[in-house]
C-alpha positions in Angstrom: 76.5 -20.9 50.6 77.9 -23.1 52.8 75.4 -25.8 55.7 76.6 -28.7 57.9 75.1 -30.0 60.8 75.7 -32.5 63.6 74.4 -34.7 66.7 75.0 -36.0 69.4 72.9 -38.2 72.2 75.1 -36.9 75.0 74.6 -39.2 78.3 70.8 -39.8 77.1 69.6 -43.2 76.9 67.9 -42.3 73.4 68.4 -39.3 70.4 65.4 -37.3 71.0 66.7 -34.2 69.0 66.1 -34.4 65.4 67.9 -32.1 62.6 67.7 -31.8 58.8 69.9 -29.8 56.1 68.2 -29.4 52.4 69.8 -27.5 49.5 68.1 -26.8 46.2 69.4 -28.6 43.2 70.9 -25.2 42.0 72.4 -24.5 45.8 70.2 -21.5 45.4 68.1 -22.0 48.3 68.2 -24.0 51.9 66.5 -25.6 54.2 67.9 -26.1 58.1 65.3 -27.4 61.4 66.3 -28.5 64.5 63.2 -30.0 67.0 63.9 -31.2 70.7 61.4 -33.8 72.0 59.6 -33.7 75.0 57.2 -36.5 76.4 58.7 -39.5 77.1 61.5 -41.6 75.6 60.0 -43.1 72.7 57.2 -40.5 72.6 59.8 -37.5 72.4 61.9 -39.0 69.2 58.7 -39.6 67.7 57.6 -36.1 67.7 60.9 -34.5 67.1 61.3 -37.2 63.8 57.8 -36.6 63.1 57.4 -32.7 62.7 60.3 -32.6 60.6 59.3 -35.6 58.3 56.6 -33.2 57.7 58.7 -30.2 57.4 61.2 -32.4 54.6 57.9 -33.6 52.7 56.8 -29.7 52.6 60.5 -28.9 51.1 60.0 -31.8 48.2 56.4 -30.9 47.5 57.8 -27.2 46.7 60.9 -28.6 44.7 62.6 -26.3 47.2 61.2 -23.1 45.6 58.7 -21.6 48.3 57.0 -18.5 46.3 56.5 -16.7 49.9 59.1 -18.1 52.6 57.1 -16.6 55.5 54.3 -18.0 54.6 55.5 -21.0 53.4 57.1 -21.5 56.8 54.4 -20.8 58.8 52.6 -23.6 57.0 55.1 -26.1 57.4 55.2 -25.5 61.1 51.7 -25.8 61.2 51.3 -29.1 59.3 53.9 -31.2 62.1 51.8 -29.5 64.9 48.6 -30.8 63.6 50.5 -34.2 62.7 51.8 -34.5 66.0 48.1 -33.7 67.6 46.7 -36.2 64.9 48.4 -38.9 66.5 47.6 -38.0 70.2 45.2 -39.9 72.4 45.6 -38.1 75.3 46.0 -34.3 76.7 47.2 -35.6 80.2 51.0 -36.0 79.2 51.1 -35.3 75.0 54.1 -35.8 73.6 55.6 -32.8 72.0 58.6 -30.6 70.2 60.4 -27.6 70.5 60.9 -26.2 66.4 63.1 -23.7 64.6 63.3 -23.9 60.8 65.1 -21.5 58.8 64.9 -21.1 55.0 67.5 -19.3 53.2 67.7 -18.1 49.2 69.9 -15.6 47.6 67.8 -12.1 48.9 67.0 -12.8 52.6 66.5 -15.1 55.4 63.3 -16.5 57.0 62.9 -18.4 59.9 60.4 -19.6 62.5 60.3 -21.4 66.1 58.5 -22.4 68.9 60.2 -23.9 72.3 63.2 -22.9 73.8 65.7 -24.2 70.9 67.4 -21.3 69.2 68.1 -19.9 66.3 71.6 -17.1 66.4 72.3 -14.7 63.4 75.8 -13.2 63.2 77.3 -11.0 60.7 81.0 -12.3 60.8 81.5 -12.8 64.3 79.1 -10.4 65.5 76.1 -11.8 67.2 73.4 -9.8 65.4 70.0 -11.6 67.4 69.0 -14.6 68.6 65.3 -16.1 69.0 63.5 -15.9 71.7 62.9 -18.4 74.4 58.9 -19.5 74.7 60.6 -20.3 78.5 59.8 -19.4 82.0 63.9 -18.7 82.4 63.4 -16.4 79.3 60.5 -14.7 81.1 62.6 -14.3 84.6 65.7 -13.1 82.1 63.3 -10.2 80.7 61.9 -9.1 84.2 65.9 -8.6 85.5 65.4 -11.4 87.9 68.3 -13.2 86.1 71.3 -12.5 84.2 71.2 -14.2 80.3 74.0 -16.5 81.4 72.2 -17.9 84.2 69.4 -19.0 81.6 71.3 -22.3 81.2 71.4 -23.9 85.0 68.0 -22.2 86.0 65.7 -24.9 87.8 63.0 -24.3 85.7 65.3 -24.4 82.5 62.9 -27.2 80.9 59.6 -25.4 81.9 58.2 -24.2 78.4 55.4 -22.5 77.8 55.0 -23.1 74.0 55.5 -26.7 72.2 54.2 -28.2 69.1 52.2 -31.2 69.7 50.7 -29.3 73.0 47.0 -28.7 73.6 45.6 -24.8 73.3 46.9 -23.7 69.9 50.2 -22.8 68.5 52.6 -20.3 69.2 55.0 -19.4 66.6 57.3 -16.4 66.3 58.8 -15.1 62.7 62.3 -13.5 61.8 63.5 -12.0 59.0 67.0 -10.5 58.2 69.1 -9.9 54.5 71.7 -11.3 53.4 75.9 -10.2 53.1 78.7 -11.6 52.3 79.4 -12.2 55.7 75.9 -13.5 56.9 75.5 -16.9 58.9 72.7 -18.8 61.4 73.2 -21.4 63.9 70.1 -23.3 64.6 70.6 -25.6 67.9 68.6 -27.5 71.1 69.2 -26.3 74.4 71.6 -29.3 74.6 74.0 -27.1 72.6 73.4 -23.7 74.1 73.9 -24.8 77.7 77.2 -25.5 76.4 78.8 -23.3 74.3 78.8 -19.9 74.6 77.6 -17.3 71.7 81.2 -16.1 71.3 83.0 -19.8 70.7 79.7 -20.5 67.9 80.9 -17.7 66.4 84.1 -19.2 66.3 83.1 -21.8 64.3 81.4 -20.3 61.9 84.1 -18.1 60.7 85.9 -21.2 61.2 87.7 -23.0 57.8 86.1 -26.3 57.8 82.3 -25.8 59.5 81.4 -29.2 59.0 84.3 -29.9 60.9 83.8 -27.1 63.2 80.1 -28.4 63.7 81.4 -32.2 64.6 84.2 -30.7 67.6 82.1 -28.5 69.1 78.9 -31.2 69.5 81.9 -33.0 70.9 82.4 -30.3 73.6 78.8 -29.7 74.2 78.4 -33.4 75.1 81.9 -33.0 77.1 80.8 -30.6 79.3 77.6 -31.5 79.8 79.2 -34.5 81.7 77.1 -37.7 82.6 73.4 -35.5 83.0 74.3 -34.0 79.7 71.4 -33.6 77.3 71.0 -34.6 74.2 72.6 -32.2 70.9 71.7 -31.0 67.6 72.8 -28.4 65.5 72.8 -26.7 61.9 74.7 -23.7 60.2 74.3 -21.6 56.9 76.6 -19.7 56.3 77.1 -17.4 53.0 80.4 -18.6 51.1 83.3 -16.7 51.1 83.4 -14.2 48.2 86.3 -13.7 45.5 88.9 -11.5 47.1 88.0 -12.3 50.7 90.6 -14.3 52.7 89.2 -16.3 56.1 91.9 -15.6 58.3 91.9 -17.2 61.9 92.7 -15.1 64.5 91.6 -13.4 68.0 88.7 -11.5 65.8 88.1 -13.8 62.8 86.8 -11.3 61.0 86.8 -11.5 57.1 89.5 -9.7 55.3 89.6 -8.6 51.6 92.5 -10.4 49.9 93.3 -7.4 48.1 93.7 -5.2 50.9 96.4 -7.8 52.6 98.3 -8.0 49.1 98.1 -4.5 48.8 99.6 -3.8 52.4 102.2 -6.4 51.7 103.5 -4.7 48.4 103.2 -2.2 50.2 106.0 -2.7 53.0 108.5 -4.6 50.2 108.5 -1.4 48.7 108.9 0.8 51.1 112.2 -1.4 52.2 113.5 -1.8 48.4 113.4 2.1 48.0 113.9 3.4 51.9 116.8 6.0 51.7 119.9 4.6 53.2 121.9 7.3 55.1 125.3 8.3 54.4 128.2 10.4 56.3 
């Protein structure tokens, strides 16, 4: 397998998105969150930094070996909501943070969120599903009142219904997928989505470097979110390319077995070496 992840404060006076990448010792198993904090300057980082503190402890008290990952996860998310409420004084304004954590090993995928940052599965470059939004724009998307790419520049974008750290309980929504050869998640904040469209994070995860990948396209989130642009954080899995598989860029960046193109190749030399030449 194969994670990198990368931030970016965009034109924010203060990082109020938090991420985190853990692998096993045996690179077995992973760990990837991304939380967006609400609430305040200083009160937003802290509950962003906070629930996944929490969520990182969780991952060392388990040695990374969680016995039943939706359960596990559902946990986890639970602890940095009741630390975040722990700490809270006051109901009139509470601090808060979006969450999605995603928890991979060699059988399956397992993920959970809460908030309006996403998780996106794709199978190559195939956008298989995405999470869904605890959002009033996601709400207005699902009655037909708006079209998915107007979701972005809506007014009431940054109206969520569902936070950790907010009064009246918890909302949490689970996902679970297998896992192929050509399996790989994006976790990111609404600072990233705005900006890049499902097709180009496709892109980059078929992509040769995707640490690398990660790092320019932060770079173009932040561009093009200009000087209101929000802050950025993202994280990727992505199953390692198999024996006999070649990543080849182009238009479809698909995954092509090595095997096949060598075969093709020998293929056509062949077919010139022996092709009858005509005589008169």
């Amino acid at each position: 397998m194969e994670t990198a992840s990368a931030s970016d404060i965009g034109a924010r006076p203060e990082q109020q998105d938090a991420v985190t990448v853990r692998v096993s010792d045996d690179g077995r198993r992973a760990l990837l969150a991304v939380a967006d904090g609400m609430g305040g300057h200083a009160a937003g980082a802290w509950a962003s930094h906070t629930a996944i503190a929490t969520i990182e402890a969780h991952w060392e008290q388990c040695n990374g070996m969680p016995t039943r990952p939706a359960r596990w996860l559902e946990t986890v998310a639970r602890a940095a909501h009741d630390a975040l409420r722990a700490e809270i004084a006051d109901d009139t304004a509470p601090p808060g943070t979006t969450l999605v954590v995603l928890f991979v090993d060699e059988s399956g995928a397992w993920w959970v969120h809460c908030g309006d940052s996403r998780l996106l599965h794709f199978r190559g470059t195939r956008l298989i599903e995405r999470t869904r939004d605890h959002s009033r724009v996601q709400e207005l998307f699902e009655a037909g009142m708006i079209r998915e790419e107007e979701m972005a520049t809506h007014p009431d974008q940054n109206h969520l219904l569902a936070a950790l750290g907010m009064p009246g309980g918890l909302r949490l929504d689970h996902g679970h997928a297998k896992r192929h050869p050509d399996s790989a998640f994006l976790l990111c904040t609404d600072g990233f989505w705005e900006q890049i469209e499902p097709a180009e994070m496709a892109g980059l995860l078929v992509s040769d470097d995707l640490s690398r990948g990660l790092d320019e396209a932060v770079r173009v989130a932040a561009r093009r979110g200009g000087p209101r642009g929000d802050n950025i954080a993202v994280a990727a899995w992505r199953s390692g390319a198999p024996r006999g598989f070649d990543r080849l860029r182009h238009r479809g960046g698909s995954l092509v077995p090595s095997t096949l193109l060598g075969g093709i190749i020998l293929l056509a030399v062949l077919a010139i070496l022996f092709w009858p030449v005509g005589g008169g």
